[in-house]
C-alpha positions in Angstrom: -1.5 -228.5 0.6 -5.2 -228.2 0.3 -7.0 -229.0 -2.6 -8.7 -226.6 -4.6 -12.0 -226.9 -5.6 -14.1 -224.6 -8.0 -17.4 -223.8 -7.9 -19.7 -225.9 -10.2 -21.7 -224.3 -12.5 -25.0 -224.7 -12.8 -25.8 -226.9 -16.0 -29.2 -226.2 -17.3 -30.5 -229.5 -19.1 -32.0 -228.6 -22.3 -35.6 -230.3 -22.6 -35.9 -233.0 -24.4 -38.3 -232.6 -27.3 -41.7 -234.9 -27.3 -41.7 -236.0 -30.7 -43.2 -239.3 -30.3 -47.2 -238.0 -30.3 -46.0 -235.5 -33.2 -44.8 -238.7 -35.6 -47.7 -240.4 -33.9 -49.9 -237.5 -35.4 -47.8 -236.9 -38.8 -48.4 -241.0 -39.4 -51.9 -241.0 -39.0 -52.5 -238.2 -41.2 -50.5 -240.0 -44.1 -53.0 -242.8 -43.3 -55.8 -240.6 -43.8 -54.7 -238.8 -46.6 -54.2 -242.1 -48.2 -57.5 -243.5 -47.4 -59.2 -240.1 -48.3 -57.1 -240.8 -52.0 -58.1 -244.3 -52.1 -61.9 -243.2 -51.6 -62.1 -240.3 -54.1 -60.6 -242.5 -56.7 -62.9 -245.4 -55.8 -65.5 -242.9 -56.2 -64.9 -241.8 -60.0 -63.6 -245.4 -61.4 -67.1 -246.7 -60.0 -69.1 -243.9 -61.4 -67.4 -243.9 -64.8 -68.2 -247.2 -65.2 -72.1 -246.9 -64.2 -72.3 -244.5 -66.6 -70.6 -246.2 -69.3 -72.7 -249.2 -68.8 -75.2 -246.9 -69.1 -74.6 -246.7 -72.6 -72.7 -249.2 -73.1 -73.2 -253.4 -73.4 -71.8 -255.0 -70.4 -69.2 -257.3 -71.9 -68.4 -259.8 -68.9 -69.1 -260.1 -65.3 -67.1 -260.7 -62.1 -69.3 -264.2 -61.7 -68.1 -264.8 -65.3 -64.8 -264.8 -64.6 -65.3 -266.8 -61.6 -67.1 -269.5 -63.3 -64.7 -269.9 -65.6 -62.0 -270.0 -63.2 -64.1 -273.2 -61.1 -64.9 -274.5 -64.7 -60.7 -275.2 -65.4 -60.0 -276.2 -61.6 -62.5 -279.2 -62.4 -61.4 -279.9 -65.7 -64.5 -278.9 -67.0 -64.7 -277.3 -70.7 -65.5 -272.9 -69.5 -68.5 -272.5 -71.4 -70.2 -268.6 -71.6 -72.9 -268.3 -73.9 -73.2 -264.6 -73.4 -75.4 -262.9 -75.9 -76.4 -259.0 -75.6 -80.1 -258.0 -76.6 -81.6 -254.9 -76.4 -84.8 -255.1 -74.2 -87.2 -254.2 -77.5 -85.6 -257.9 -78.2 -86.9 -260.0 -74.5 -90.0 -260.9 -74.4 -92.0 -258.6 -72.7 -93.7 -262.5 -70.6 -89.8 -263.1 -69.6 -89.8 -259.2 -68.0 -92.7 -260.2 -66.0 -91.7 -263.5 -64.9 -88.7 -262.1 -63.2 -90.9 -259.6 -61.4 -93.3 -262.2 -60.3 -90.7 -264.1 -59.4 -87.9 -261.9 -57.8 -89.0 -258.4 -57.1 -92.9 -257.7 -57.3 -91.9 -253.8 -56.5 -89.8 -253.3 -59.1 -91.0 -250.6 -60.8 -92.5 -249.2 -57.5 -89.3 -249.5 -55.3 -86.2 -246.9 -55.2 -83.6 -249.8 -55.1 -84.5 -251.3 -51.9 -87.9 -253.7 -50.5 -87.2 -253.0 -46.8 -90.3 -254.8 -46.1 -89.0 -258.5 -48.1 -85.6 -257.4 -46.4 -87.3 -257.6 -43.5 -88.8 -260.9 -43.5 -85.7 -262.1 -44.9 -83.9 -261.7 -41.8 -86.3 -262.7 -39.6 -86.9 -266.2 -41.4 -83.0 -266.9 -41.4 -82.4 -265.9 -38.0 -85.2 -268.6 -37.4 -83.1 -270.9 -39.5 -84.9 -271.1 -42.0 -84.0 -270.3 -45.3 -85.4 -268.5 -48.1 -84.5 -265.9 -50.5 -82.5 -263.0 -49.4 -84.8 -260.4 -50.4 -82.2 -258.5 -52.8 -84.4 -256.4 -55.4 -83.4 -256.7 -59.2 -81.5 -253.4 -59.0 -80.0 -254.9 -56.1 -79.1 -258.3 -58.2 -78.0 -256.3 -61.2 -75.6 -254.2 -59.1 -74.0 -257.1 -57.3 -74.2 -259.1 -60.7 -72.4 -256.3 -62.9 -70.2 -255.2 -60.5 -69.2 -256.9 -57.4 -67.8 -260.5 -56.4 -70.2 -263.4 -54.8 -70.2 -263.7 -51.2 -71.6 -262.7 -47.9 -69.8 -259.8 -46.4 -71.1 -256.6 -44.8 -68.2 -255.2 -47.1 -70.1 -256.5 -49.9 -73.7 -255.9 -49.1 -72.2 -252.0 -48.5 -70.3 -251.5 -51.8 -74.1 -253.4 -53.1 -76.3 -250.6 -51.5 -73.7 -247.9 -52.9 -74.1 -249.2 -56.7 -77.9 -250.5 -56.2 -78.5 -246.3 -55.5 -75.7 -245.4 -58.3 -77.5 -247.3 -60.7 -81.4 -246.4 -59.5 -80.4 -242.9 -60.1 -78.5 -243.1 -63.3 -80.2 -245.9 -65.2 -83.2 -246.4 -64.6 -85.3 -248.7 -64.5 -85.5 -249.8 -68.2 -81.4 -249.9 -68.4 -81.6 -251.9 -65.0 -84.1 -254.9 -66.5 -82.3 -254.8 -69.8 -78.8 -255.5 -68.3 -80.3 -258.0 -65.9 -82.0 -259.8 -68.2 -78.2 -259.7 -70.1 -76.2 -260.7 -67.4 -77.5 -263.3 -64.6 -76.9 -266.8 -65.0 -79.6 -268.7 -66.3 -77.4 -272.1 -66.3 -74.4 -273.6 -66.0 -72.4 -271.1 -68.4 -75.4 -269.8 -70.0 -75.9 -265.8 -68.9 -78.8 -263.7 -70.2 -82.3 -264.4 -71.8 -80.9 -264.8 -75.2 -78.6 -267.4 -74.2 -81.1 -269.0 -71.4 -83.5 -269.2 -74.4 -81.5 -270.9 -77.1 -80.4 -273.1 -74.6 -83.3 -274.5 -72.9 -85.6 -274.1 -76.0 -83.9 -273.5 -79.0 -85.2 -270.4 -80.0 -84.9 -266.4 -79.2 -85.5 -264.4 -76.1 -88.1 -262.2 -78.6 -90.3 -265.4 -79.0 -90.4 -267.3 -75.4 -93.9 -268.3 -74.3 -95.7 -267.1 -70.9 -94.7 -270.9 -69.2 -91.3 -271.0 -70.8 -90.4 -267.1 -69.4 -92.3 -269.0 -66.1 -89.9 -272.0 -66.5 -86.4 -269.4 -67.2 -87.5 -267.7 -63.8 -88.3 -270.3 -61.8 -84.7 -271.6 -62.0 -83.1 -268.5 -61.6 -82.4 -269.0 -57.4 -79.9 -271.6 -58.5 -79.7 -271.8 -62.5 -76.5 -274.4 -62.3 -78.6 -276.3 -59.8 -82.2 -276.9 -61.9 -83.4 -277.2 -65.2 -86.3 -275.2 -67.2 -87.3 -278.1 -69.0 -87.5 -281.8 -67.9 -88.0 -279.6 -64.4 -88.3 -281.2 -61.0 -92.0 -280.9 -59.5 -90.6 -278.5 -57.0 -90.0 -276.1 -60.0 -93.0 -277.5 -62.0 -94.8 -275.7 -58.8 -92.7 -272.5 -58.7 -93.4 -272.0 -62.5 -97.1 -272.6 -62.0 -97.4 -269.8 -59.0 -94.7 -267.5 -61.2 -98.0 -267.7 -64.0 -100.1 -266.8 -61.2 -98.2 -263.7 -60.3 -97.4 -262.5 -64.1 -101.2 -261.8 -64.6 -101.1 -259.5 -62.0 -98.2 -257.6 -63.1 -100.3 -255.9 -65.8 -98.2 -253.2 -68.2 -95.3 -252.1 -67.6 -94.1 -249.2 -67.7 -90.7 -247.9 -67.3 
């Protein structure tokens, strides 16, 4: 007997569906979505707070907290002597030390001294080294709101508050919280405070050498002293004089 044998039929394969570029695609839009979220709310928490400390007293600093923080890992009492005075209070001599001695374009500048930026770069990439050429709005945004450091993330977020603050502040806001919130010694953080503590009295009343001597430390506060001062600073204060009578009035 022969065997039978029936026709096959033939079986069309159904295709098989290329999902893998459409999860691909449907992943990396979450990711954007979440970035584009993370952005937008970056965006209004930093602007709410520039214009809060607009009106506002800043009441700490990131550098603050990390002093503090390196002040307890040594065993070392945390000291902040943190007092806030309105500028009408600072010495108009301490206003124009730290413009002799930190940012002679401040109250020409929009935030930025590409020209000291410049020479900045071109000195360190000869090794040597010398200031940064950061502005004072450029010190008071880093100061106020960002962490120490040298990171092109940081020098970024710095650029974004330094033109945040230029065009919501002021200039007049920017010297008063400056003057309110570097470091002016080891736990010691505005003029009021730098005052008392190097000589005993208030940021209203300081002399054209002792605003000279408060500036001239202000590279590394924790490092030098305002009085009993090294000749190196001895020499900065005596060129930060110089400079001040040049500043003339200022006006904001």
């Amino acid at each position: 007997m022969g065997i039978k044998t029936t026709p096959t039929k033939n079986i069309k394969k159904k295709p098989i569906k290329k999902t893998t570029k459409k999860n691909e695609g449907s992943f990396m839009s979450k990711v954007m979505k979440f970035i584009f979220k993370i952005v937008l709310y970056f965006i209004a928490v930093s602007l709410f707070f520039v214009v809060l400390y607009k009106f506002v007293p800043v009441p700490f600093t990131p550098l603050m907290a990390i002093r503090a923080i390196e002040h307890k890992k040594a065993d070392k009492e945390a000291i902040c002597s943190h007092d806030w005075e309105p500028l009408e209070n600072i010495s108009i001599n301490l206003q124009k030390a730290v413009i002799a001695s930190e940012d002679g374009l401040f109250l020409s500048h929009n935030g930025f001294d590409f020209g000291a930026m410049q020479k900045a770069y071109k000195s360190n990439s000869r090794g040597r080294k010398i200031k940064g050429g950061s502005t004072i709005s450029q010190q008071t945004a880093k100061n106020v709101f960002l962490w120490q450091g040298r990171s092109y993330l940081r020098k970024g977020l710095e650029a974004y508050f330094t033109v945040l603050i230029e065009l919501i502040w002021g200039k007049e806001r920017i010297m008063e919280v400056y003057l309110n919130s570097i470091e002016m010694g080891d736990g010691v953080y505005g003029a009021q405070a730098a005052a008392q503590h190097w000589y005993r009295k208030d940021a209203a009343n300081l002399t054209p050498i002792q605003a000279a001597g408060i500036a001239a430390i202000l590279p590394s506060p924790r490092r030098f002293t305002a009085t009993s001062s090294s000749s190196y600073i001895n020499n900065r204060k005596k060129k930060i004089m110089r400079v001040m009578r040049t500043v003339g009035k200022i006006n904001y």
